[in-house]
C-alpha positions in Angstrom: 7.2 22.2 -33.2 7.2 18.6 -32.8 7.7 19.3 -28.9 4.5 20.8 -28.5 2.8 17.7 -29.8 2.0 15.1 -26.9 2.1 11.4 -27.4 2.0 8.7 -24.2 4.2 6.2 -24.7 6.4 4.1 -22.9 9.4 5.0 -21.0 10.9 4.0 -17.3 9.8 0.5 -16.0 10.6 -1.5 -13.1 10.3 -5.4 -12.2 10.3 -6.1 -8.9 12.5 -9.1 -8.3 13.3 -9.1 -4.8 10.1 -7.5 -3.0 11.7 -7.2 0.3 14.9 -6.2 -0.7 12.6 -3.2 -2.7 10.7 -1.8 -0.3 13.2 -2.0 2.3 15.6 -0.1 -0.2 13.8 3.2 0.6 12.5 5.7 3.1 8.9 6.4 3.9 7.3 10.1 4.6 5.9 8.4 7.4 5.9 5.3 9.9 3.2 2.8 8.7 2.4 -1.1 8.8 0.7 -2.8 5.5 0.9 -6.1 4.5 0.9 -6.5 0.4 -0.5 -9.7 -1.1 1.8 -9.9 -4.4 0.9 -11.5 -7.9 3.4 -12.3 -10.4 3.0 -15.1 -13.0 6.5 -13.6 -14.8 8.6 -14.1 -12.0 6.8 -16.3 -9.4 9.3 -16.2 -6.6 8.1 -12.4 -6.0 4.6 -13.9 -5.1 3.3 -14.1 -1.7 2.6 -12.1 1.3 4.7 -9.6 2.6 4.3 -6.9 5.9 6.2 -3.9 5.7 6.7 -1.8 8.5 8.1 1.6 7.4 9.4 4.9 8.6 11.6 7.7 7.5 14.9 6.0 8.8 13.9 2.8 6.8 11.9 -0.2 6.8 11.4 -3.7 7.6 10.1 -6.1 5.1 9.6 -10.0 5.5 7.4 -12.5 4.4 4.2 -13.3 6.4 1.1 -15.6 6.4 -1.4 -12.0 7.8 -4.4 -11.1 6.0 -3.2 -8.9 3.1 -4.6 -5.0 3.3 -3.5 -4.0 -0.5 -3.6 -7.3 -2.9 -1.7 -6.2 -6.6 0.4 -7.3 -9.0 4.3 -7.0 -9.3 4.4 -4.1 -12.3 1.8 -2.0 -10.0 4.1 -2.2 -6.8 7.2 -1.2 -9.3 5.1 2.2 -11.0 4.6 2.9 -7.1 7.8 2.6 -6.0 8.8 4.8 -9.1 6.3 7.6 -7.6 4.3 8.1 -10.5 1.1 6.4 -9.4 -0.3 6.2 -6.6 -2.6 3.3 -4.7 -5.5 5.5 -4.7 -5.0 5.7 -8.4 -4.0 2.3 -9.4 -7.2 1.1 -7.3 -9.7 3.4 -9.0 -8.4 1.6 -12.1 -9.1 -1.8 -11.1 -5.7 -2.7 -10.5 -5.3 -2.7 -6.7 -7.4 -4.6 -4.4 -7.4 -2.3 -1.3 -10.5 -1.0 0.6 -10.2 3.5 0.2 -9.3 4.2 3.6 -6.0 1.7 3.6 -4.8 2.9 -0.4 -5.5 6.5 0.9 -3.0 6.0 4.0 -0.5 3.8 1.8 -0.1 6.3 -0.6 1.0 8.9 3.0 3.5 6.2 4.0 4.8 6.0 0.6 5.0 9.6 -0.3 8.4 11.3 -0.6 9.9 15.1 -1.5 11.2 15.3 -3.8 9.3 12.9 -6.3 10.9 10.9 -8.2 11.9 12.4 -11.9 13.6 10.7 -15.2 13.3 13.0 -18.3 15.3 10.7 -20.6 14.6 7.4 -21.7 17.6 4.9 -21.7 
């Protein structure tokens, strides 16, 4: 009985530490260029600009002084990197800096199948 009560609370988090290393760690549903203007009073190091260029056989990440198109904070770019928000999301909530078009078409570059999927806390 106590499973069919629902409670939110905490579970899987990620700190981005190395921002490049991160998003060049993975593949992309599809080829795309973004550059991501990163906040982080935590871990300061992660902060600054950085333009991704992404694909399904991997990605490219450096440092760069362009115009960011998504502007959020290091414990945003970790729950999207774990799949379970989105930019479209995180944006309606105040949390990404992004104009519609540009989250919408972040969130294609960043999808994968299959999601990810931790049941178990540890």
């Amino acid at each position: 009985p106590r499973r069919l009560v629902r409670q939110p609370r905490d579970s899987l988090w990620v700190r981005v530490v190395d921002v490049p290393a991160a998003l060049e760690g993975r593949r992309y549903a599809v080829p795309g260029r973004c550059v991501f203007e990163i906040h982080d009073r935590f871990c300061p190091w992660t902060e600054g600009r950085y333009e991704l260029e992404a694909g399904a056989d991997g990605a490219r990440c450096a440092t760069t002084g362009a115009e960011p198109d998504i502007t959020l904070g290091a414990a945003d770019l970790g729950a999207v990197l774990l799949g379970g928000s989105s930019f479209t999301t995180l944006r309606a909530a105040g949390r990404v800096q992004a104009d519609p078009e540009t989250a919408r078409r972040a969130d294609t570059v960043f999808a994968w199948e299959p999601r990810p999927w931790c049941p178990e806390v540890f």
